[in-house]
C-alpha positions in Angstrom: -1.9 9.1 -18.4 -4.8 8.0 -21.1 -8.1 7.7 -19.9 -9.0 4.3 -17.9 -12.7 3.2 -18.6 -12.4 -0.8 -17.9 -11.3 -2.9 -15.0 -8.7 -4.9 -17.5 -6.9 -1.2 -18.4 -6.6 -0.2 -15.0 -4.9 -3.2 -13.6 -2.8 -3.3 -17.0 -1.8 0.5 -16.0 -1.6 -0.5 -12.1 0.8 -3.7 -12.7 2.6 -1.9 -15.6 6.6 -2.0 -14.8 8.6 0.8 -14.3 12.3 1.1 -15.6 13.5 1.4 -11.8 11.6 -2.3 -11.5 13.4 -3.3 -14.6 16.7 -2.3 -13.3 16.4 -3.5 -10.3 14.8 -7.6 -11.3 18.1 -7.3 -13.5 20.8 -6.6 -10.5 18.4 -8.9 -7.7 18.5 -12.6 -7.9 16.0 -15.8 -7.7 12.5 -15.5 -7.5 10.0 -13.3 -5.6 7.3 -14.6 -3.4 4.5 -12.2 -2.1 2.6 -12.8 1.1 -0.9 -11.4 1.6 -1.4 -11.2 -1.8 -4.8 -11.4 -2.3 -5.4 -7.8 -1.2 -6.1 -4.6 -2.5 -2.7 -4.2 -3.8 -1.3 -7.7 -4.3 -2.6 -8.8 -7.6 -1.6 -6.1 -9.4 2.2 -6.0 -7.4 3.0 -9.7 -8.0 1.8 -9.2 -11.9 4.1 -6.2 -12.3 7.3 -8.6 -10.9 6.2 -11.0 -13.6 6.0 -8.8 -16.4 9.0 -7.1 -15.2 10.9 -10.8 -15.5 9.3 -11.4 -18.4 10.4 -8.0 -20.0 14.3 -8.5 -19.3 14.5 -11.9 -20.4 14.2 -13.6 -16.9 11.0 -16.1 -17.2 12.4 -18.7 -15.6 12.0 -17.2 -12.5 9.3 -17.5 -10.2 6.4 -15.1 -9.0 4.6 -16.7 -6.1 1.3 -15.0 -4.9 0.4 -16.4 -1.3 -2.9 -15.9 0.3 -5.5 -17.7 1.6 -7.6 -17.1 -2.0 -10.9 -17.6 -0.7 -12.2 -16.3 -4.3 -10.6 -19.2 -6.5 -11.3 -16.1 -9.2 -8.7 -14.6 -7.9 -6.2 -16.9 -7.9 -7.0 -17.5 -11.1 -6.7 -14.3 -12.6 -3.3 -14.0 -11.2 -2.4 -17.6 -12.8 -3.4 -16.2 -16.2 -0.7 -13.5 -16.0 1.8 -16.0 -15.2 1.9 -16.0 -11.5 1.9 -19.0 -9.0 -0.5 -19.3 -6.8 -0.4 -21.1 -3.2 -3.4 -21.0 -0.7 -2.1 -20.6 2.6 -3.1 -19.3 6.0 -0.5 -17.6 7.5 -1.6 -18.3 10.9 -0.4 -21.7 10.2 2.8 -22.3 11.3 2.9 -26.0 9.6 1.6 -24.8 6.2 3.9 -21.8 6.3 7.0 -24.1 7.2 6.1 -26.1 4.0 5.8 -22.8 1.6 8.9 -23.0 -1.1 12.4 -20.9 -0.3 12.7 -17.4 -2.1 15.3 -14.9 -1.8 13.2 -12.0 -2.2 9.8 -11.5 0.0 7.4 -8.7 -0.2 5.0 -9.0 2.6 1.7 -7.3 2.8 -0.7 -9.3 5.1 -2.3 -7.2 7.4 -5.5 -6.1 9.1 -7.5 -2.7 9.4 -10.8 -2.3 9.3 -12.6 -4.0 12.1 -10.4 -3.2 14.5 -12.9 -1.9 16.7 -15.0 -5.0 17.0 -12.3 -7.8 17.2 -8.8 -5.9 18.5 -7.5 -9.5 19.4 -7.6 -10.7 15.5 -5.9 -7.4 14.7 -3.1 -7.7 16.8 -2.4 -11.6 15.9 -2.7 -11.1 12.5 -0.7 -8.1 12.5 2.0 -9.7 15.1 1.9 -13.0 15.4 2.1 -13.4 11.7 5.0 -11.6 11.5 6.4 -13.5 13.7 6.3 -16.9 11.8 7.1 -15.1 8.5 10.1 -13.6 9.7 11.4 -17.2 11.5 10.6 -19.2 8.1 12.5 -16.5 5.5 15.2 -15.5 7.8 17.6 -16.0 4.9 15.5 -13.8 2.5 15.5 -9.6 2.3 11.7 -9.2 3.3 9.9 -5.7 2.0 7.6 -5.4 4.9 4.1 -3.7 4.1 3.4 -0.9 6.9 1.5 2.6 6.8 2.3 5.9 7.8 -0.2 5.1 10.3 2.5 4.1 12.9 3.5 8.0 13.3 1.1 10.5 15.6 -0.8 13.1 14.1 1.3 16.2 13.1 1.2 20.1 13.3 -0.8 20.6 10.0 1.2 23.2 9.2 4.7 21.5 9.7 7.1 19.4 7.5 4.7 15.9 8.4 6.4 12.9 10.0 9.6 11.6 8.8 11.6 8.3 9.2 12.9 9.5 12.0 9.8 10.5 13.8 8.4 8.7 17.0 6.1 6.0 16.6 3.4 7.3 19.2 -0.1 6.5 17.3 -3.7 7.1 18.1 -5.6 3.9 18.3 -5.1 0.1 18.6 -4.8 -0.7 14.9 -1.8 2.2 14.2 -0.3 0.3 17.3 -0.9 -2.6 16.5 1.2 -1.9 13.1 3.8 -0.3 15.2 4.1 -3.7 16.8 4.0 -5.5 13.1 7.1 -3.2 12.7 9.0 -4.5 16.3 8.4 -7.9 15.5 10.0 -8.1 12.3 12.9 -5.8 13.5 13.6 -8.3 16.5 14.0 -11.0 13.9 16.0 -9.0 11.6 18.5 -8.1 14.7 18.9 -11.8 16.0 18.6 -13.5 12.4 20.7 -10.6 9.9 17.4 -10.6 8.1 17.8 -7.8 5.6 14.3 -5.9 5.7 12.7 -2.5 5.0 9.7 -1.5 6.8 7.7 0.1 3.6 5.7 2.8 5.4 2.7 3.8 2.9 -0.3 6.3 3.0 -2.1 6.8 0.5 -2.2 4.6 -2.2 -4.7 5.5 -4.9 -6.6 3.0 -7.5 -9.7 4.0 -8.9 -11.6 1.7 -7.4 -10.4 3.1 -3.6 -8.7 5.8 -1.9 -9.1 9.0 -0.7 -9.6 10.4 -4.2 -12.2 8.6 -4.9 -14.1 8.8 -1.2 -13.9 12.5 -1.6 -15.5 12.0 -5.2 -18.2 9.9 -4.6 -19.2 12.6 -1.6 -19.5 15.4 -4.1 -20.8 13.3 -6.8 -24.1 12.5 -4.4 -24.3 15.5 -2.4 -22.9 14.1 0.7 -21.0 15.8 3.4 -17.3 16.1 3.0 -15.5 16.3 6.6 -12.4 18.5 6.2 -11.4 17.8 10.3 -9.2 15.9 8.9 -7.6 18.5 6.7 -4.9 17.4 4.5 -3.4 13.8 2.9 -0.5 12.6 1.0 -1.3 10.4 -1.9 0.3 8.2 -4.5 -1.0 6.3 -7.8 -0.8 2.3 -6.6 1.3 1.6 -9.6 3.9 4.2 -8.8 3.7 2.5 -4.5 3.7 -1.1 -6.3 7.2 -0.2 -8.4 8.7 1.5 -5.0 8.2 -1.7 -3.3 9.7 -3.9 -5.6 12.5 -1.3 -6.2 12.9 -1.4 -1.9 14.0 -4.7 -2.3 17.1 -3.7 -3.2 16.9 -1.3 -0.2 16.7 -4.0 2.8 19.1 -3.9 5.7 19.6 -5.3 9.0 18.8 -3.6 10.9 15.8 -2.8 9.0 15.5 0.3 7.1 12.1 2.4 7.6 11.1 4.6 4.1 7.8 6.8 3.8 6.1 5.9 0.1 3.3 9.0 -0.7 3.3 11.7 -2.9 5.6 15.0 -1.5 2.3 17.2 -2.3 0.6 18.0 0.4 -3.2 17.5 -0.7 -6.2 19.7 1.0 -9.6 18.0 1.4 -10.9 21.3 1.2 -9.8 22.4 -2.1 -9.6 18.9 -3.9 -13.6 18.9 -2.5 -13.8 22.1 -4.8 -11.9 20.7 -7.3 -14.1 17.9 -7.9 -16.8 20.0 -7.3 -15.8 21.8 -11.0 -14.9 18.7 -12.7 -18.4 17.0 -11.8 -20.4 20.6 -12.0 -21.4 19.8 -8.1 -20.7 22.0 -5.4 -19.5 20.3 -2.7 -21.2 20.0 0.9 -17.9 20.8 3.0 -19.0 20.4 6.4 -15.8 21.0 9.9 -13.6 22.7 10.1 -9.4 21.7 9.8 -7.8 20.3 13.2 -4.4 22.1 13.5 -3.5 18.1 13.9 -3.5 15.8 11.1 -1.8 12.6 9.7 0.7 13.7 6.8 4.3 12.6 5.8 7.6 13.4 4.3 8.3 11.2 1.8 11.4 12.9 0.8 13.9 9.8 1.0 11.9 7.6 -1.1 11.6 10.3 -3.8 15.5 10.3 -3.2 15.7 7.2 -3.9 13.5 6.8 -6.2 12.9 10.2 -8.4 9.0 11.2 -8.5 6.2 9.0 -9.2 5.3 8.3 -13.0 1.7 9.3 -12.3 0.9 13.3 -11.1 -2.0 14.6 -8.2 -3.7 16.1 -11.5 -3.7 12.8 -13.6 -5.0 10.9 -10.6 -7.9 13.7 -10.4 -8.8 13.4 -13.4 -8.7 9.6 -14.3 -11.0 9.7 -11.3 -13.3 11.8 -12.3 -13.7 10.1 -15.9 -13.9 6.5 -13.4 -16.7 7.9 -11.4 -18.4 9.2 -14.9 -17.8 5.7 -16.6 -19.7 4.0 -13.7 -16.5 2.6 -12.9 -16.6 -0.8 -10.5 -15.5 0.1 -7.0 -15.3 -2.2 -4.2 -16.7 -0.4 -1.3 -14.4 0.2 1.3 -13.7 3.5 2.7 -10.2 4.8 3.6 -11.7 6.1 6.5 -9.1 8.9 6.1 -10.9 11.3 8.4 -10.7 9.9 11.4 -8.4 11.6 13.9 -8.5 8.4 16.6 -7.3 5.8 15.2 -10.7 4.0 15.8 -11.0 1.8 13.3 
């Protein structure tokens, strides 16, 4: 991966489409709405379905970003690259009823952080919206946006949770996903609403992630908290390409897949590593819980082959970010936390 020094060549990289996309906008049909797109992820998702359209010779189809767009900046950034926009609150039943018919949804509303302070707003937006999504597109396939939150912590020293793990969580947010995932599966069952629950942890742009909090820590001499003692990660334009590819995955009933990298990353040691790369040593401060949230992604990689972007790239494109005084937007994974308090 080149170096990345501006905010317009990172989301070129992040929205950049992969031949798996390409292949599979050529066998899928009709156009491709996103829901929740105004998020961290969405912008640069709903521009990779357009270029991939674009690229294989399918611009007459539609890209349609949904979200309440509170920053008209960011609608219009997305209607630059070619992609509809629609404000729209999808707490509104009404306004939702009235949104256009696509074949192909990719979901990603959601709330996290917060949690703590307003757990009712949490569990409607993360349930109740569901729940009118999944009446209005019952006819559609519908790549659901999770996280690999819904599983408990595992042994640290184990395999990490699979597909087939329990979905036993710390904390009301993880739970509150868990029910996100009920909701559309009790749609799916009555309706035949093909759907894939799209379980992800951790994606990684430069301007957020767990690369880049444990970064900024060594950068200014703060206190790195290894309780938490491992992660899996993955480059955001590698987890945007798997979810359009998942598309093609749906089923009814729906189909859970884990999206993260297979290598098992150690706060510990990447804390060192950026330690070398910035000439910092790193405050590590804990010690590693036997416990800790990891995954086995080894079904989407299956599926999917590895991602196009290595640990090592990702390291180093954020170390040359930090370096750059590269924009970030200030929100914390929060990784370390062990309680699911959020």
């Amino acid at each position: 991966m080149n170096p990345i020094s501006t905010v317009e060549a990172l989301d070129e990289a992040l929205s950049r489409p992969t031949p798996g996309v390409l292949d599979t906008l050529r066998a899928l049909e009709g156009d491709v709405m996103v829901l929740g797109a105004g998020g961290k992820m969405g912008p640069t998702l709903a521009r990779m379905v357009r270029r991939g359209l674009d690229e294989i010779g399918h611009g007459h189809r539609r890209v349609i970003a949904v979200s309440r767009f509170s920053s008209a900046s960011a609608a219009l950034a997305l209607q630059q690259h070619g992609v509809e926009t629609i404000a729209c609150d999808l707490l509104d039943r009404a306004a939702v009823t009235a949104l256009p018919d696509a074949p192909n949804i990719i979901f990603m509303a959601g709330q996290k952080f917060g949690t703590s302070d307003a757990p009712e707003l949490t569990w409607v937006m993360n349930t109740l919206v569901p729940a009118i999504v999944a009446e209005r597109f019952a006819k559609s396939r519908i790549v659901v946006f999770s996280t690999g939150c819904v599983y408990p912590l595992m042994p640290s020293d184990g395999p990490g949770a699979s597909e087939s793990s329990p979905l036993t969580p710390p904390g009301e947010y993880a739970n509150s996903c868990v029910g996100r995932e009920r909701v559309f599966t009790h749609f799916a069952k009555q309706n035949g609403t093909r759907t894939l629950l799209f379980r992800l942890c951790y994606a990684i742009d430069l301007r957020y992630g767990v690369l880049l909090d444990v970064a900024q820590k060594v950068a200014q001499g703060l206190p790195v908290d290894v309780t938490m003692g491992a992660a899996n990660v993955i480059w955001q334009g590698d987890a945007n390409a798997r979810a359009i590819q998942c598309l093609a995955h749906a089923g009814s009933p729906p189909v859970a897949l884990n999206v993260t990298g297979l290598e098992r990353v150690s706060i510990r040691s990447l804390a060192q590593r950026f330690g070398e790369l910035l000439d910092r040593p790193p405050l590590i401060v804990g010690v590693e819980s036997p416990m800790a949230w990891i995954w086995d992604a080894a079904q989407s990689y299956e599926l999917f082959g590895p991602p196009m972007v290595s640990l090592d790239e990702m390291i180093e494109a954020t170390v040359h970010w930090l370096q750059q005084g590269g924009a970030t937007i200030g929100k914390p994974t929060h990784f370390e936390i062990q309680d699911g308090q959020f």
